[in-house]
MDAnalysis code that builds the backbone (N, CA, C; Angstrom):
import MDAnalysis as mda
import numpy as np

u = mda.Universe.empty(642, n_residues=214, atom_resindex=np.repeat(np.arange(214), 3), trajectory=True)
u.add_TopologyAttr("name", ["N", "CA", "C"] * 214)
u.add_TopologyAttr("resid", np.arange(1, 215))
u.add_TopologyAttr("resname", ["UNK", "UNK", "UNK", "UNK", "UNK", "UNK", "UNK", "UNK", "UNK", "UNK", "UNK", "UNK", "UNK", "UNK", "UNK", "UNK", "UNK", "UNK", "UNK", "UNK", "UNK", "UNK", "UNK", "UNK", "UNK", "UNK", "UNK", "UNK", "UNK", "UNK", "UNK", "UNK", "UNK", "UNK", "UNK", "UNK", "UNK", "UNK", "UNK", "UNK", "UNK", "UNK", "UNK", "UNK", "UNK", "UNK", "UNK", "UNK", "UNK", "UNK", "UNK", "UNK", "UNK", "UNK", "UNK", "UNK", "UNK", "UNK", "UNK", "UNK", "UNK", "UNK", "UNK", "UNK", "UNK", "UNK", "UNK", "UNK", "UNK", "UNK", "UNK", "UNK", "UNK", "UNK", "UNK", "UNK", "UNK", "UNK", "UNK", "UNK", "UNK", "UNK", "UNK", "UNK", "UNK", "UNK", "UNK", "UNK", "UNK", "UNK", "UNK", "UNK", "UNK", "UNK", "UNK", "UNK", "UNK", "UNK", "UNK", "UNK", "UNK", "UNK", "UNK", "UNK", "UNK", "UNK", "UNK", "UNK", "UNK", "UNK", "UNK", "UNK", "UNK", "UNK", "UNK", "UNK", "UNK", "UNK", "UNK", "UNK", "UNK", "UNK", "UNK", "UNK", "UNK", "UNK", "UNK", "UNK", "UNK", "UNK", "UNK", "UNK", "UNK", "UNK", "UNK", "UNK", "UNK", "UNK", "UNK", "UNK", "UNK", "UNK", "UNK", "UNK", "UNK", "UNK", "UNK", "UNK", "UNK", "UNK", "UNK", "UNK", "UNK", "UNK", "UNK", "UNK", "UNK", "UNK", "UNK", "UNK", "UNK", "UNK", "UNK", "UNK", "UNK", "UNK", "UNK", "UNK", "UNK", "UNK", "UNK", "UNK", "UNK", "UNK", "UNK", "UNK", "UNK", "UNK", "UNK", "UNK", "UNK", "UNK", "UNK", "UNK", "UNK", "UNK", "UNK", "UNK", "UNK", "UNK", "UNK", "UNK", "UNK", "UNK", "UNK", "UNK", "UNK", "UNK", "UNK", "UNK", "UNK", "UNK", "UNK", "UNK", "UNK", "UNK", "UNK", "UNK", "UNK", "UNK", "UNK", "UNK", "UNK", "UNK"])
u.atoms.positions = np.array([
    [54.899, 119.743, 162.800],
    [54.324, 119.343, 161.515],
    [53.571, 120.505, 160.884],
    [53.361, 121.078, 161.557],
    [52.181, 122.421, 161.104],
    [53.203, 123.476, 160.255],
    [54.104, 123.526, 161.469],
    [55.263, 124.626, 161.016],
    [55.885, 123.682, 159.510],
    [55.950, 122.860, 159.378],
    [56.371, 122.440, 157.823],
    [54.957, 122.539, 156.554],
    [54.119, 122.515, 157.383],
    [53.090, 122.682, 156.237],
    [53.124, 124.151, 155.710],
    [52.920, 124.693, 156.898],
    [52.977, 126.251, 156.760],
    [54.395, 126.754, 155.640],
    [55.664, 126.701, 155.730],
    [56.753, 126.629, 154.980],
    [56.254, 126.315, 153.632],
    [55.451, 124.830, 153.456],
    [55.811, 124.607, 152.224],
    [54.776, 125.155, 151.364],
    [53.990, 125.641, 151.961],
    [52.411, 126.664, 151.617],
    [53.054, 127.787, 150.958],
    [53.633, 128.570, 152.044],
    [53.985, 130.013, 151.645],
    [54.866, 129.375, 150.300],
    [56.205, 128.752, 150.170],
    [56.921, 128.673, 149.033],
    [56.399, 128.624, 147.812],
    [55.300, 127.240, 147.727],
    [54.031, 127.194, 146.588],
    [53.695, 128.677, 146.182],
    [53.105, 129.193, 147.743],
    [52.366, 130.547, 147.171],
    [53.532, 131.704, 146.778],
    [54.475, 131.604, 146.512],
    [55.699, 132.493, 146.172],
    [55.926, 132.158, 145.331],
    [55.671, 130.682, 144.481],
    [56.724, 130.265, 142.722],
    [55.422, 130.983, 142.189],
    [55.682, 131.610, 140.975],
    [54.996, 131.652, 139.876],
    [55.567, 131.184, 138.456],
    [54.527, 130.615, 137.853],
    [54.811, 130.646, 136.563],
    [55.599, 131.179, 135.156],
    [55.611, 130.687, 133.801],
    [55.872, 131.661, 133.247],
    [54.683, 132.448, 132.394],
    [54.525, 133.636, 131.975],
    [53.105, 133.995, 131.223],
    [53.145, 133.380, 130.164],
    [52.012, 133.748, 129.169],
    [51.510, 133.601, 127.668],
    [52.401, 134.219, 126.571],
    [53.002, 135.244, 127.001],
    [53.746, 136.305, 126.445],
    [55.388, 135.721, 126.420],
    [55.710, 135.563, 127.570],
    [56.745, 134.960, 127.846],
    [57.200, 133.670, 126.877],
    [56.665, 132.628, 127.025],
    [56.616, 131.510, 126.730],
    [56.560, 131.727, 124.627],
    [55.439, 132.520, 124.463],
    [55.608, 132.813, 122.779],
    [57.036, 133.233, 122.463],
    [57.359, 134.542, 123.103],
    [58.523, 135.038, 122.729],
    [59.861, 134.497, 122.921],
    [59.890, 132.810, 123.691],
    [61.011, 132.276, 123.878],
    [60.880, 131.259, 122.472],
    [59.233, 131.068, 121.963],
    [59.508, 130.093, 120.808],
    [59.827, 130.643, 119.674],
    [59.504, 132.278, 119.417],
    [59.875, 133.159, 118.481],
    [61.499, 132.841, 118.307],
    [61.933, 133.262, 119.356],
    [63.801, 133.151, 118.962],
    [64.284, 131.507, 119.345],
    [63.767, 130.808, 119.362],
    [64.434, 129.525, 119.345],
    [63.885, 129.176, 117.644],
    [62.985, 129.687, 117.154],
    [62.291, 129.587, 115.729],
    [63.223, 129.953, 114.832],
    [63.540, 131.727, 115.009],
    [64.503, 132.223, 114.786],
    [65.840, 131.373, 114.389],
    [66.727, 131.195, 115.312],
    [67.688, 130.376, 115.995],
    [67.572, 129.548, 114.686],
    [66.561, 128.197, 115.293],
    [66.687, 127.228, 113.954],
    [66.646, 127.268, 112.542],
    [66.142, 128.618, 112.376],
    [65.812, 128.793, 110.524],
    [67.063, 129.259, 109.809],
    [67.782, 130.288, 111.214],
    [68.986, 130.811, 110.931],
    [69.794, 129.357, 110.691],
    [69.857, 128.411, 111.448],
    [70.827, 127.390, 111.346],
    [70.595, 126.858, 110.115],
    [69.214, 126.049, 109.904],
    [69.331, 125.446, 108.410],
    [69.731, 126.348, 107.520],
    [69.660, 127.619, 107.768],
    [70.256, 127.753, 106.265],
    [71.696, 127.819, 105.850],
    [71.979, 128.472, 107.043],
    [73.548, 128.224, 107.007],
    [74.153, 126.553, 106.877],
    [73.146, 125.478, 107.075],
    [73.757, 124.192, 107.067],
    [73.683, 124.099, 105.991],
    [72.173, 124.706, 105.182],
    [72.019, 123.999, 103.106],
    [73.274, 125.141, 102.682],
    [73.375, 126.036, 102.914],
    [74.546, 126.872, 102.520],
    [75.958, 125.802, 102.011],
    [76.221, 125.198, 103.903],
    [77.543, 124.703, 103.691],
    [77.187, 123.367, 102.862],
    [76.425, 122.580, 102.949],
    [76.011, 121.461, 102.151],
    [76.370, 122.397, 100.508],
    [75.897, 122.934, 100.425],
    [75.585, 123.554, 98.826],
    [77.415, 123.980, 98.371],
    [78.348, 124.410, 99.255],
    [79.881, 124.511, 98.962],
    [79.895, 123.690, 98.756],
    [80.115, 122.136, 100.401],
    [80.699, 120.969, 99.793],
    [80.593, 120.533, 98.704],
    [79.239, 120.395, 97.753],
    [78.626, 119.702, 96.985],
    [79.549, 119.994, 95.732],
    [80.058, 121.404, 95.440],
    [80.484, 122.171, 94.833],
    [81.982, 121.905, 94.783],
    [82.663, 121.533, 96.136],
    [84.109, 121.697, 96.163],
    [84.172, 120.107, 95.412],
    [83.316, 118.979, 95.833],
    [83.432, 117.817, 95.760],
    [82.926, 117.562, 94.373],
    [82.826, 118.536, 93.411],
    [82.536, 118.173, 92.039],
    [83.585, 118.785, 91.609],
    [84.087, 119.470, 91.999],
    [85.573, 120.525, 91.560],
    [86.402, 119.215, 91.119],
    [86.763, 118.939, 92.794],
    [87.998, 117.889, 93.606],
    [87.729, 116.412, 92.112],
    [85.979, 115.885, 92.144],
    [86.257, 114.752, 90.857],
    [86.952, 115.212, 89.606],
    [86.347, 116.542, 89.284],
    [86.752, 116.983, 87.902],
    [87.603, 116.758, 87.808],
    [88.635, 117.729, 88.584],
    [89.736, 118.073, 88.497],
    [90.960, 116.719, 88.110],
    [90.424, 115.661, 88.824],
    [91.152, 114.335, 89.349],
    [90.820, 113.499, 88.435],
    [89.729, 113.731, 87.607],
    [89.715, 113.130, 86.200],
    [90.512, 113.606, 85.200],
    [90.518, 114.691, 85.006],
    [91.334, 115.223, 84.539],
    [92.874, 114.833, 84.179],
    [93.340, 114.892, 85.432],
    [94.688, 113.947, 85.885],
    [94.769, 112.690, 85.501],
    [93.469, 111.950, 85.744],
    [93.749, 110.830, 85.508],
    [94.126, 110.631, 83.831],
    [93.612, 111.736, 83.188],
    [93.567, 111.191, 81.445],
    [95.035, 112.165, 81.548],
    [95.580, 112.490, 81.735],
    [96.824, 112.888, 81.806],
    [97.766, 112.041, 81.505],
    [97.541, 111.337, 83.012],
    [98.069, 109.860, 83.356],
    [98.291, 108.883, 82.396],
    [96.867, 108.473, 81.806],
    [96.537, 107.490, 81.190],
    [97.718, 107.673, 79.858],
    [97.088, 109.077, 79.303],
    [97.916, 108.924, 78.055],
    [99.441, 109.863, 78.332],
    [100.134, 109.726, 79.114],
    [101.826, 109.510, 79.194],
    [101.834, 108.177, 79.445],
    [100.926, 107.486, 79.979],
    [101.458, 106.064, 80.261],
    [101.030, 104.783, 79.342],
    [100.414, 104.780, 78.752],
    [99.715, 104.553, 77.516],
    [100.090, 104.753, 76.255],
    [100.552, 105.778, 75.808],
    [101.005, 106.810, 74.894],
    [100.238, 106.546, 73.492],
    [98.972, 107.161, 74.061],
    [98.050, 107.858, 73.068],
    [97.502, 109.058, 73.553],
    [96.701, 109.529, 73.134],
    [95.707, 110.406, 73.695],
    [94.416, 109.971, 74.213],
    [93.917, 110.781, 75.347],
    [92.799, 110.570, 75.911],
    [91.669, 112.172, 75.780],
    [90.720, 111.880, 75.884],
    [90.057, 112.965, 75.873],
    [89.005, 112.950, 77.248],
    [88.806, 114.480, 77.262],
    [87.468, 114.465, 77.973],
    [86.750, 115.582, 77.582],
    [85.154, 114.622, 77.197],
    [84.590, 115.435, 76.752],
    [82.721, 115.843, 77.669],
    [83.155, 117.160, 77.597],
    [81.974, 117.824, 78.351],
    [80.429, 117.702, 77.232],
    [79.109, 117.357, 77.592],
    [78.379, 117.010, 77.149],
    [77.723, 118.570, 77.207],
    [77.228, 118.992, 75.993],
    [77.273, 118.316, 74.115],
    [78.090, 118.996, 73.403],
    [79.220, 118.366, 72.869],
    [80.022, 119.149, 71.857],
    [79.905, 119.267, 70.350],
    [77.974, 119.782, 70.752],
    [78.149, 119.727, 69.067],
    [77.105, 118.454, 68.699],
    [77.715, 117.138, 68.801],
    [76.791, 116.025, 68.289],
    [77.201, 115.092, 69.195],
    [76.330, 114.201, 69.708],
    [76.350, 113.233, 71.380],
    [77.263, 112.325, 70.963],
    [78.099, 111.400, 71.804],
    [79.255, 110.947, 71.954],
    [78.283, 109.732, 71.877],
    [78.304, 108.333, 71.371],
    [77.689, 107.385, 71.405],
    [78.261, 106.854, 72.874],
    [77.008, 106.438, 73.691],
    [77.111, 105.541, 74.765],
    [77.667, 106.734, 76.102],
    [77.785, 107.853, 75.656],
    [78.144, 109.204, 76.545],
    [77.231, 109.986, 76.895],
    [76.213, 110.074, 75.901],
    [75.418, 111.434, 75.423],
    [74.296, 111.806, 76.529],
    [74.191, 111.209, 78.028],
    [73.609, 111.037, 79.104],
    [74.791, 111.579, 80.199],
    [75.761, 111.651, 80.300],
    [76.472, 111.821, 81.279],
    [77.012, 113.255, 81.457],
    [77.207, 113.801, 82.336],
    [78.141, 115.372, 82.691],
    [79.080, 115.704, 81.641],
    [80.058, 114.275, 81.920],
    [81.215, 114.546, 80.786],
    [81.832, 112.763, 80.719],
    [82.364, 112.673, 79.929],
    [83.281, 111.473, 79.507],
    [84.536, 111.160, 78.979],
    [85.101, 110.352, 79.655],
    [86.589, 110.274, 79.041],
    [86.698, 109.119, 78.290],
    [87.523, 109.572, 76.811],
    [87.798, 108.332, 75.927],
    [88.783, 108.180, 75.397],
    [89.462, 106.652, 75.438],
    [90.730, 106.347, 74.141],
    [90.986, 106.674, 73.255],
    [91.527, 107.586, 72.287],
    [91.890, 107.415, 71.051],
    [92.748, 105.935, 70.646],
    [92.618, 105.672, 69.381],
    [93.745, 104.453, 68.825],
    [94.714, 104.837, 69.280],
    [95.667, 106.234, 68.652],
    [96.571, 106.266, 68.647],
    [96.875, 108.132, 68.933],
    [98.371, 108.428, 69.543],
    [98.250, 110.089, 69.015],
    [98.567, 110.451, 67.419],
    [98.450, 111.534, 68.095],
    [98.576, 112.406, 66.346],
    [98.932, 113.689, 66.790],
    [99.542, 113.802, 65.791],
    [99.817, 115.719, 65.791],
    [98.927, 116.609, 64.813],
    [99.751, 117.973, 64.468],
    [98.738, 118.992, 63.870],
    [99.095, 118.548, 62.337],
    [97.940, 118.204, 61.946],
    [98.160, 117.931, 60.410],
    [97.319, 116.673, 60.184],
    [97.560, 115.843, 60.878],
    [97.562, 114.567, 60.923],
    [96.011, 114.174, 60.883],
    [95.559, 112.914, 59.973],
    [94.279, 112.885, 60.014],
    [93.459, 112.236, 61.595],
    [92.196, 112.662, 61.822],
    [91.796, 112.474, 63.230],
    [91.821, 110.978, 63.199],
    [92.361, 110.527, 64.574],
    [92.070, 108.961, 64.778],
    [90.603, 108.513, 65.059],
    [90.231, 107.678, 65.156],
    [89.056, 106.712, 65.651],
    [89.392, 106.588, 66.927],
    [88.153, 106.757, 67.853],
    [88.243, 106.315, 69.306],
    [88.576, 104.472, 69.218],
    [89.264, 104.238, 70.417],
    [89.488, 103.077, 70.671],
    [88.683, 101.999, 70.740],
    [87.800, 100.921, 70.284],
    [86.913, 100.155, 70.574],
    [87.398, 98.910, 71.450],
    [88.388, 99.175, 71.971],
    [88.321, 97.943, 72.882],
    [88.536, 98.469, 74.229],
    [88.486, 99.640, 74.621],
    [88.317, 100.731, 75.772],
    [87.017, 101.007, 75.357],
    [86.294, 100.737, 76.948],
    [84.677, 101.368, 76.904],
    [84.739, 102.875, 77.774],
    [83.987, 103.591, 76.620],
    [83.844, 105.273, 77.422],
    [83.649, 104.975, 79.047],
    [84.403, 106.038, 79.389],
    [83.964, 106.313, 81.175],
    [83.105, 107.227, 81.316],
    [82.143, 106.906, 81.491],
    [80.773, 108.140, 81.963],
    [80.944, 108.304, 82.823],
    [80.779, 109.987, 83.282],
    [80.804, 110.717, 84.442],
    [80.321, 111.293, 84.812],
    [79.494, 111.373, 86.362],
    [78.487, 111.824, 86.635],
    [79.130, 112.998, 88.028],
    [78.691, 114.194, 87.563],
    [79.081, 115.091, 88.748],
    [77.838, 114.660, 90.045],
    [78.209, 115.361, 91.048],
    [77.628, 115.101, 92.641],
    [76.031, 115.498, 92.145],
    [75.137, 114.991, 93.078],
    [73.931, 115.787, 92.449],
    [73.945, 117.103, 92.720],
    [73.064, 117.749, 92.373],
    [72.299, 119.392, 92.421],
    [74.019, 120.095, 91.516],
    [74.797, 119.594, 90.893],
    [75.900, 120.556, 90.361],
    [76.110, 120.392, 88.991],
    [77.119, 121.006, 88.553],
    [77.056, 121.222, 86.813],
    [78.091, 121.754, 86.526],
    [78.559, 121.669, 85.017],
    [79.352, 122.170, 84.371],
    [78.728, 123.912, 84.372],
    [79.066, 124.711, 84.628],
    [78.505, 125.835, 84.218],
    [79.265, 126.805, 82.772],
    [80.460, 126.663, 82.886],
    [80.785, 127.085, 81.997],
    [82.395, 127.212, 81.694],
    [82.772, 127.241, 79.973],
    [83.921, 126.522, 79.992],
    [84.802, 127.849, 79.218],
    [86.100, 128.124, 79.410],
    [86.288, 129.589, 78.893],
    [87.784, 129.150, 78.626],
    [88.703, 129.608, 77.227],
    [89.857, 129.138, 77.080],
    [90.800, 130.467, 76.760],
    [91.896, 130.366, 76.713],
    [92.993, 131.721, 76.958],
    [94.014, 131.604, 75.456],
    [93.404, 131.419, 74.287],
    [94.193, 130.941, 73.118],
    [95.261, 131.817, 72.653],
    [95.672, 133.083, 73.364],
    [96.623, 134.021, 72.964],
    [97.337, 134.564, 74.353],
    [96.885, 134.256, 75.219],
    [97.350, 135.506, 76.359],
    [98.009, 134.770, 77.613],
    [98.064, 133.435, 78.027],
    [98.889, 132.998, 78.523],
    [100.241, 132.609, 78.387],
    [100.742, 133.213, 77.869],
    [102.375, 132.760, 77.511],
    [103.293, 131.981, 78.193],
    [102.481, 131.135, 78.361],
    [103.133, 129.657, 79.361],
    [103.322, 129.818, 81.065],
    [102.169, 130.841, 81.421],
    [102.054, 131.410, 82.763],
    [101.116, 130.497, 83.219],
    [101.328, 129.181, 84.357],
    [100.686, 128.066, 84.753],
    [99.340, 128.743, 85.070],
    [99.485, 129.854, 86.021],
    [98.596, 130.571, 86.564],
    [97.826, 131.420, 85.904],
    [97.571, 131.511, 84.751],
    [96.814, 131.877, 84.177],
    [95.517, 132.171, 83.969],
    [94.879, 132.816, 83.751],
    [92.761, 132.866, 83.958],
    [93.030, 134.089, 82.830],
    [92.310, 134.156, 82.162],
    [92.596, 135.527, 81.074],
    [90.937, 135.057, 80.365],
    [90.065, 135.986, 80.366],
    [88.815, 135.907, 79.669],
    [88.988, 136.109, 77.882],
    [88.287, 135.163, 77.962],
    [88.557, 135.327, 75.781],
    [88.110, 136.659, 75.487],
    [87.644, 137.347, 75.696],
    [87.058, 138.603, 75.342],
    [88.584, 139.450, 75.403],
    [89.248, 139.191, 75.925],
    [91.099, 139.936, 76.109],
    [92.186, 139.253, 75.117],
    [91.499, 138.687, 74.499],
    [92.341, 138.272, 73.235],
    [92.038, 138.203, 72.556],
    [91.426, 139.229, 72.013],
    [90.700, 139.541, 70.422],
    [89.235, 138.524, 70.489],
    [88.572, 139.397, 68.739],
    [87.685, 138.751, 68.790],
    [87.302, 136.698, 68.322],
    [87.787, 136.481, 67.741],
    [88.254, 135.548, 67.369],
    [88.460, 134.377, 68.578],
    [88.991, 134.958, 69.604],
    [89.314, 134.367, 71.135],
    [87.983, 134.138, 71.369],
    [86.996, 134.536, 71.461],
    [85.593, 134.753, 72.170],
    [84.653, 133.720, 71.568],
    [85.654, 133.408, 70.265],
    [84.574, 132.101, 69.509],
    [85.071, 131.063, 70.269],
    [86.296, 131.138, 70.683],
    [87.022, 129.070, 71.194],
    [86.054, 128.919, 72.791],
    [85.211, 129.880, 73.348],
    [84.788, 129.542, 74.594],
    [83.639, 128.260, 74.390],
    [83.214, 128.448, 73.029],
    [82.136, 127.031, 72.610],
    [82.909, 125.668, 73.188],
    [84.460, 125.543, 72.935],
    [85.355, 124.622, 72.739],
    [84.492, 123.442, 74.350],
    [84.510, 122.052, 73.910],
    [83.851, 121.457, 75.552],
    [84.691, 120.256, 75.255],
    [85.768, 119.615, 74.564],
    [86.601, 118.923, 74.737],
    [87.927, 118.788, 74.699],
    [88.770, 118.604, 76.034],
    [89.954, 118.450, 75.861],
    [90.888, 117.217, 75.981],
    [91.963, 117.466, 74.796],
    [92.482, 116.663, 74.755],
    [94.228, 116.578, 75.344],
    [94.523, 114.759, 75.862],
    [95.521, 115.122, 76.763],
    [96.492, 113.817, 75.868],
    [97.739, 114.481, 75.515],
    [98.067, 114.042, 74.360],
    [99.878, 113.034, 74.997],
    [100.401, 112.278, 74.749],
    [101.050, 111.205, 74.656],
    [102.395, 112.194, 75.571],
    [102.691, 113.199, 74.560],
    [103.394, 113.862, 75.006],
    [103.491, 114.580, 76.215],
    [102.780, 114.456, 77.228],
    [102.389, 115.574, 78.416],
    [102.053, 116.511, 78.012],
    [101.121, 117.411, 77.104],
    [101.146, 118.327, 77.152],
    [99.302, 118.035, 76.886],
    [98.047, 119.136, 76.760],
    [96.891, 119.310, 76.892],
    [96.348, 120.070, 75.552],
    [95.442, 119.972, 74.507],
    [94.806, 120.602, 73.978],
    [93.440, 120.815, 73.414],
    [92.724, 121.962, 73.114],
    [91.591, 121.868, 72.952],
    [91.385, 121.687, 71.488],
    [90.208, 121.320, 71.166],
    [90.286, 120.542, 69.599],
    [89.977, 121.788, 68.761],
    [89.553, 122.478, 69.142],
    [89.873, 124.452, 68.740],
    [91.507, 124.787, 68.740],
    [91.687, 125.886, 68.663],
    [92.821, 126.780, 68.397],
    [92.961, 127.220, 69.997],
    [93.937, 126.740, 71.170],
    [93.528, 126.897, 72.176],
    [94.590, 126.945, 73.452],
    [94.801, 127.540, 74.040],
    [95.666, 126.727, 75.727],
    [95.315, 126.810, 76.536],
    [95.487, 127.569, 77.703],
    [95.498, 127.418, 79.327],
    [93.526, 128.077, 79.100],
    [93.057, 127.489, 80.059],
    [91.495, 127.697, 80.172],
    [90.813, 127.054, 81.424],
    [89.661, 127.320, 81.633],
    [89.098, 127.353, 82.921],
    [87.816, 127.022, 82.743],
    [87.688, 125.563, 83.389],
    [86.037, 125.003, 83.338],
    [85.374, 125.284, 84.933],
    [84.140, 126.210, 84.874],
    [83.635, 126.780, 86.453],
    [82.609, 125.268, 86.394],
    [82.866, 124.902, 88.189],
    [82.052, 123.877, 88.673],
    [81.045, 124.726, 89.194],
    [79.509, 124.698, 88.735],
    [78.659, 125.097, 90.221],
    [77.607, 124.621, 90.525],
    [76.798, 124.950, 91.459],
    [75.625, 124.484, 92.001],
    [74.728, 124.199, 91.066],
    [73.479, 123.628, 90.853],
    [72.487, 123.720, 89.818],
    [71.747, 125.185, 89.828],
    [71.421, 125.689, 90.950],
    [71.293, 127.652, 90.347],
    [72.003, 128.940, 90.062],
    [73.906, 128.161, 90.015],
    [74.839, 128.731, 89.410],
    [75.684, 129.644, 90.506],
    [75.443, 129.102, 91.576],
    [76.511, 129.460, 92.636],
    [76.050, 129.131, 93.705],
    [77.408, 128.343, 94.638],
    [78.456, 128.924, 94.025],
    [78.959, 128.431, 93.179],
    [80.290, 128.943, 92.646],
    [81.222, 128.265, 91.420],
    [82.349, 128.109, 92.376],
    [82.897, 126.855, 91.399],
    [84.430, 126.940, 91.646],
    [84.940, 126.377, 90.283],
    [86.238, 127.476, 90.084],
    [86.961, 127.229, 88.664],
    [88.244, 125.528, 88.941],
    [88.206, 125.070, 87.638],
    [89.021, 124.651, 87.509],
    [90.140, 124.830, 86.571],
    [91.267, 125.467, 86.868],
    [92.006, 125.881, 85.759],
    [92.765, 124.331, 84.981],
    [93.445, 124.662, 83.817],
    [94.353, 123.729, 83.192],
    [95.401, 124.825, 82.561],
    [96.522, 124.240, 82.327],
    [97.598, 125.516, 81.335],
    [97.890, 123.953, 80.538],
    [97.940, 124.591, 78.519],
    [98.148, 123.378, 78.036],
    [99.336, 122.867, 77.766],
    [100.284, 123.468, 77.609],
    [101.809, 123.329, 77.891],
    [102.373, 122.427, 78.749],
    [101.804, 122.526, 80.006],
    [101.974, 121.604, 80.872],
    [100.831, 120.216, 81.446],
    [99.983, 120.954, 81.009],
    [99.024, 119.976, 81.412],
    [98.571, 120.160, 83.443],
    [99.095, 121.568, 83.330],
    [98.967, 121.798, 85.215],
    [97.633, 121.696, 85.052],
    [97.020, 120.938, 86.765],
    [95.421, 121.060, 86.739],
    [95.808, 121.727, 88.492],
    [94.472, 122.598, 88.053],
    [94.639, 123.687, 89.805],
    [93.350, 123.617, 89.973],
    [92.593, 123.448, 91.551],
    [91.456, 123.996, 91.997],
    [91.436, 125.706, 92.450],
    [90.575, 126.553, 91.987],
    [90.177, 128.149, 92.383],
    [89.562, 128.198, 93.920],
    [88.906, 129.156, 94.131],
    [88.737, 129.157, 95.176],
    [87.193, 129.465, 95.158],
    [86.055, 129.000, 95.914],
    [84.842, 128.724, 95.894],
    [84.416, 130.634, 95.446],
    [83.518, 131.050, 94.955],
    [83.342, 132.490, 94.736],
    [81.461, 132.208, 94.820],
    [80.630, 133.474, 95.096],
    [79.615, 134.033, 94.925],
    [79.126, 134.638, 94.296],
    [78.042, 134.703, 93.363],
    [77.691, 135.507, 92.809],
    [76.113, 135.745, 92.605],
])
């Protein structure tokens, strides 16, 4: 019995601790560690938020596509404020609405539909329209298109005001400016990241870009 006391004496007297020093500098990098992680998590939170306002846009978009080939009028969507507030809209991101009927170039503007109620649309929180840019000379029916108005004269550089488009009976897309293929950027509320959404109006193609930094 002695000889086991003795054993378990010496072992006691052989563990030591860890120091003062020790123990700080393991909470330093586990501190580290975690600050590094959240940010990289609000990071990826802050893409999704971004891809998933793209992905609605974009799919609204389509949908007024939809609506008016199948319908056969025109539909619009309009980005808030174009100018003077959309009654029953003038609160929302953007909104899509009925026209009566289509029309072509010449033709006097229709009246929105009153027996279709506007669709208000609200992007994801913390995101935004940031900015809307159209290609009125320089896409020559190239789906893929992105061309900055500033590359098609000056005149081009005025249609970037343009914040409603219209998607017309015929399949095809236009802006209520002088206008075609163009690119509305989705981004964060402190402006990145972005992600573009293109349209070409010819076809009415809708494409997601690819998330960017800036």
């Amino acid at each position: 019995m002695r000889e086991i006391r003795s054993n378990i004496a010496r072992v006691c007297k052989d563990e030591r601790g860890y120091t003062l020093p020790e123990i700080l500098t393991a909470v330093s990098i586990m501190s580290i560690i975690l600050a590094i992680g959240i940010i990289v998590l609000l990071a990826l939170l802050e893409r999704w938020r971004v891809e998933a306002a793209a992905d609605q846009f974009a799919a609204d978009l389509r949908l007024a596509h939809t609506r008016a080939t199948e319908q056969l009028t025109d539909w619009r969507v309009v980005f808030m404020h174009d100018g003077t507030p959309l009654s029953r809209c003038s609160s929302a991101d953007y909104c899509m609405v009925k026209l009566n009927f289509p029309y072509g170039a010449g033709d006097p503007t229709p009246a929105l539909a009153d027996d279709t109620p506007r669709v208000r649309r609200e992007l994801p929180e913390w995101t935004k329209i940031k900015d809307v840019t159209f290609d009125p000379d320089c896409s020559h029916g190239d789906p893929n298109a992105v061309v900055a108005p500033s590359y098609c004269g000056s005149d081009a550089a005025q249609n970037g005001a343009t914040r409603t488009l219209e998607f017309n009976s015929n399949g095809t897309v236009r802006t209520l400016r002088p206008g075609q293929s163009g690119t509305v950027v989705i981004s964060s509320e402190d402006g990145s990241p972005t992600c573009p959404v293109v349209f070409n109006a010819p076809t009415s193609r809708i494409r997601i870009g690819d998330i960017s930094y800036q």
